[in-house]
C-alpha positions in Angstrom: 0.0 0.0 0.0 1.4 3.5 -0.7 2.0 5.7 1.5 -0.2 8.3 -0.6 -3.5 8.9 -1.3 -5.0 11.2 -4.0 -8.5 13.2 -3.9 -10.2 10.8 -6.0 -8.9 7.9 -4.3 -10.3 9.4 -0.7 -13.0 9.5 -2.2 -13.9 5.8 -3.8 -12.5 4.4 -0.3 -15.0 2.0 1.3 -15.5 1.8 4.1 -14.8 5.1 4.9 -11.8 6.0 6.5 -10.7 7.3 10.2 -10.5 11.2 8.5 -7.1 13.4 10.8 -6.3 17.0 10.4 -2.9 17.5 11.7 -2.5 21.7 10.4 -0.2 22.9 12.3 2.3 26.1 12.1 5.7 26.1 13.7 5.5 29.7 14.3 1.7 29.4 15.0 -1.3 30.5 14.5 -2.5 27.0 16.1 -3.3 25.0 14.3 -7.0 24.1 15.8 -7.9 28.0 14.3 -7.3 27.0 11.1 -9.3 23.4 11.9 -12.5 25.3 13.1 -12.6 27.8 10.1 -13.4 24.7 7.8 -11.6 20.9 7.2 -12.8 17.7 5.5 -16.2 16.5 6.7 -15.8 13.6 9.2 -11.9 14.9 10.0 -11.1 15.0 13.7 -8.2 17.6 14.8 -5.0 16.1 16.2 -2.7 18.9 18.1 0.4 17.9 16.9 2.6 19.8 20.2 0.2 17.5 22.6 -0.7 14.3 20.8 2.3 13.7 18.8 5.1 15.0 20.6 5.9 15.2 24.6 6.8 18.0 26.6 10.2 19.2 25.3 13.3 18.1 26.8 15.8 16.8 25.4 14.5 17.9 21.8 12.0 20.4 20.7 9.5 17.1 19.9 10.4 13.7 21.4 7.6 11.1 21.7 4.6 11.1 22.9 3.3 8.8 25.5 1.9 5.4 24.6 -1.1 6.9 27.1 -1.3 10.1 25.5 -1.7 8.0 21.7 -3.8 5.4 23.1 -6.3 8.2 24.0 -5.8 9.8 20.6 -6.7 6.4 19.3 -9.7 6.1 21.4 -11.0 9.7 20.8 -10.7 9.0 17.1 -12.7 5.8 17.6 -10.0 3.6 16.1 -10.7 0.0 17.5 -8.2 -2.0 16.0 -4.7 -1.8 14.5 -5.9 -1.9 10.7 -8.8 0.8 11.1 -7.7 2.4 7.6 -7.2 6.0 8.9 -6.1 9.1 6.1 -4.1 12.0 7.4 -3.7 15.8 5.9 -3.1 19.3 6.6 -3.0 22.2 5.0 -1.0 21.3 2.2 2.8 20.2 2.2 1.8 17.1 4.4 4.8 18.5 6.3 3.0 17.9 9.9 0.8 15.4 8.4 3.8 13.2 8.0 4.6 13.4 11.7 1.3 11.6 12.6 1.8 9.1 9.8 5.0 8.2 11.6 4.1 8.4 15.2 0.7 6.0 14.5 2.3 3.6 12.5 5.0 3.8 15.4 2.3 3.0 18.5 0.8 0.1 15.9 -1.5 1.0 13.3 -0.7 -0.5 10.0 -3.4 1.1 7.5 -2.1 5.0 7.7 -2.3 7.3 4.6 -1.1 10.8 3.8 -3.7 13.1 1.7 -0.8 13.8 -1.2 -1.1 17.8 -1.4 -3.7 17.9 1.6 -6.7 20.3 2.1 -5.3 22.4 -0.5 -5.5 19.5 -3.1 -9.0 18.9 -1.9 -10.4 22.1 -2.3 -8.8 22.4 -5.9 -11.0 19.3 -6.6 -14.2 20.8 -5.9 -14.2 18.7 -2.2 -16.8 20.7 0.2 -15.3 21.8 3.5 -17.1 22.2 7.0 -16.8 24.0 10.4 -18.9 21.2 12.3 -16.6 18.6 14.7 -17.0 14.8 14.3 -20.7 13.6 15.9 -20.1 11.3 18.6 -16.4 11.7 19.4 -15.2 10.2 22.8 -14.5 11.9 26.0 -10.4 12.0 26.4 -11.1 12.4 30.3 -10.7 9.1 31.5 -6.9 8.4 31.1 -6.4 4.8 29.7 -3.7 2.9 31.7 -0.6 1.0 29.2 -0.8 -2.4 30.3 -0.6 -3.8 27.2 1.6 -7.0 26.9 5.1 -6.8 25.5 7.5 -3.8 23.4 6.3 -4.1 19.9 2.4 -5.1 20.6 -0.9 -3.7 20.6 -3.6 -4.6 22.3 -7.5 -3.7 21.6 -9.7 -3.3 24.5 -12.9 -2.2 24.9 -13.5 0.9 23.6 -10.2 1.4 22.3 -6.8 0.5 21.3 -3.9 0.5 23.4 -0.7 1.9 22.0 2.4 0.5 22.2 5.7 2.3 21.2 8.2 0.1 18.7 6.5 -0.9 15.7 9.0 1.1 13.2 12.5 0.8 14.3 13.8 4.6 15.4 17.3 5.6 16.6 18.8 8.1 19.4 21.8 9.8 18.6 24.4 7.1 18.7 22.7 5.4 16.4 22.4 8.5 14.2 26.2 9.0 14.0 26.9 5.1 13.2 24.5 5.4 10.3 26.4 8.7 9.1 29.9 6.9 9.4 28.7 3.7 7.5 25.3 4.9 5.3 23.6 7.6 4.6 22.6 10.2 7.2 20.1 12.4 5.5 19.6 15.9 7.2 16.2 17.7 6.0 16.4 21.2 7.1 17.3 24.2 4.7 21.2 24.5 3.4 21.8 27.1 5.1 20.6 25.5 9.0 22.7 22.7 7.7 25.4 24.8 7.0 25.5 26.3 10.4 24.9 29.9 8.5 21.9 30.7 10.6 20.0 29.0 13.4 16.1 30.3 14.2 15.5 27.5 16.0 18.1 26.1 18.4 21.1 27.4 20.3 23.8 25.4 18.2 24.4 25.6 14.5 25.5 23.5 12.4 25.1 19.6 11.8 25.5 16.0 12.4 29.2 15.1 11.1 29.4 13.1 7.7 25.4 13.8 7.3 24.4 14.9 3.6 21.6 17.8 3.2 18.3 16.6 1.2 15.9 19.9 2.7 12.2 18.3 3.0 11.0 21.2 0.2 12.5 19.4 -2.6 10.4 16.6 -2.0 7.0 18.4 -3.3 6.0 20.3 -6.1 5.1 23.9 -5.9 1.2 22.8 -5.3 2.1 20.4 -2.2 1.9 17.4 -3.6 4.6 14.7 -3.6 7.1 14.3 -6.2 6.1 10.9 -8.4 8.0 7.9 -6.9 10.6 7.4 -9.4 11.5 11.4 -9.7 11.9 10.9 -5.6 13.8 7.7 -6.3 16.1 9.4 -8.4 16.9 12.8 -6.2 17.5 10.4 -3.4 19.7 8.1 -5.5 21.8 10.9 -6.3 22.3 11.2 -2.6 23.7 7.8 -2.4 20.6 6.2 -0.8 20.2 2.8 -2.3 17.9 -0.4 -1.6 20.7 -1.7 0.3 22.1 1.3 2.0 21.4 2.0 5.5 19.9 5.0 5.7 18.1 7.7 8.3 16.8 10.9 8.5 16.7 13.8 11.0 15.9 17.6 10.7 15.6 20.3 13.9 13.1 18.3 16.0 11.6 14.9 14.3 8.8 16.8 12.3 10.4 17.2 8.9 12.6 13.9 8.9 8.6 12.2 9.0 8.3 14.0 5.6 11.7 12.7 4.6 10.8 9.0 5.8 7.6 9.6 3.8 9.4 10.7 0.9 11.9 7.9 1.0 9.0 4.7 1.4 7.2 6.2 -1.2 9.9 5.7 -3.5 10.8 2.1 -2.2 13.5 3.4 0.2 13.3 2.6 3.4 14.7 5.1 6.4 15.2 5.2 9.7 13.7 8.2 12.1 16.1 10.0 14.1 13.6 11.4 16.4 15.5 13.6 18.9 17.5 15.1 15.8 19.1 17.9 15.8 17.7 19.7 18.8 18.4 16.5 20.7 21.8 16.2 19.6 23.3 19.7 20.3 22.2 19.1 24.6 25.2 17.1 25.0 28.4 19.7 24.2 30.4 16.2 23.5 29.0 15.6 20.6 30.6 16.7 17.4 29.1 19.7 15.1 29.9 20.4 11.6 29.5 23.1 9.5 29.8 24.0 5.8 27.2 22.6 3.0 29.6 19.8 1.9 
């Protein structure tokens, strides 16, 4: 199954799927405002700060808690670990991505990115509303983990549980092995890479022997993905291969989702770095390069 899913293949799906709005804006407005002043009937909002990511520290967006996705899950009334659920925001699928990752991550297997998001829906004629899911589930009661082993998911009444471990993800030792050995792909723009300027975090610069591939090359100028073999070829000029190990990381694990969605939907697998770079810099012993080569 591709990672992507067109308009007019939204549209034919039946049953219908679990519909996620994931707009969100680095620099804000929330993302919630722009939910509210119209989305894709059926679509239920997912805060991308609270339900994807934890509380900063180390990193700008480390992992949520399996609690805090299991009550995602059960909010969205997803009931078992192939409920086919579709994913979007505004356009770019930039944030869109991140939820991808992190629900395959806690165990659902039947995740799909709207390719060019509300913006490709609205170009095809697709009706938008400012009316909230009917029937969606208190998240008061907190849901408790207990779910059996790493790497499982169990469904309970109600609900699903999440489980972290379903995609393989590395810290930063693992990032630096895969830069000495494959290929270490670093999203962000050249000039974060090349340690030129730094809105973000207190270090410039970048992981040693990493190679730049910014996120923006991976869509056209409408927000939709590049076709598979035109990403195949940009990231085979990088020196990713079938057989080369490769992984991704950006400023805090939002953009290296987009990256990882790039890459499977040209038949490359990738690995997440999901502290990336704002992770990386808390520990002063850890190298930091600069330059664009």
């Amino acid at each position: 199954m591709s990672p992507l899913i067109s308009v007019d293949e939204l549209r034919a799906l039946d049953p219908a799927p679990v519909l996620v709005d994931v707009t969100w804006n680095l620099a804000g407005p929330p993302g919630k405002q722009a939910y509210d002043a119209g989305h894709l009937p059926g679509a239920y909002f997912v805060d991308l700060d609270t339900e994807l990511a934890s509380t900063p520290g180390p990193g700008r967006h480390p992992l949520p808690a399996a609690t805090t996705v299991t009550e995602t899950f059960r909010r969205l009334g997803i009931t078992s670990t192939d409920t086919p659920v579709v994913v979007y925001d505004a356009a770019t699928s930039m944030s869109a991505a991140r939820a991808w990752w992190t629900f395959r991550y806690f165990g659902l297997t039947n995740v799909q990115v709207l390719n060019g998001g509300l913006a490709a829906w609205r170009t095809a004629g697709g009706e938008l509303t400012t009316e909230a899911p009917t029937g969606e589930q208190s998240t008061e009661s907190s849901i408790t983990n207990s779910a059996g082993g790493y790497g499982t998911t169990s469904e309970v009444a109600g609900g699903l549980i999440a489980t972290p471990g379903h995609i393989p993800v590395l810290d930063a030792e693992g990032a630096a092995a895969v830069a000495a050995k494959g290929v270490l792909l670093d999203a962000r723009a050249p000039e974060r890479f090349a340690g030129e300027v730094e809105p973000m975090d207190p270090v410039a610069g970048h992981i040693p022997g990493a190679v730049n591939a910014p996120t923006t090359a991976n869509v056209d100028e409408t927000g939709h993905f590049l076709p598979p073999a035109d990403l195949q070829a940009r990231f085979t000029a990088l020196g990713v291969t079938p057989d080369t190990e490769t992984a991704v990381y950006c400023g805090s694990g939002v953009t290296a989702a987009h990256e990882a969605l790039a890459l499977e939907s040209a038949g490359l697998p990738a690995t997440v770095y999901i502290g990336s770079w704002s992770e990386w810099i808390t520990d002063p012993t850890r190298p930091v390069a600069t330059g664009k080569d």
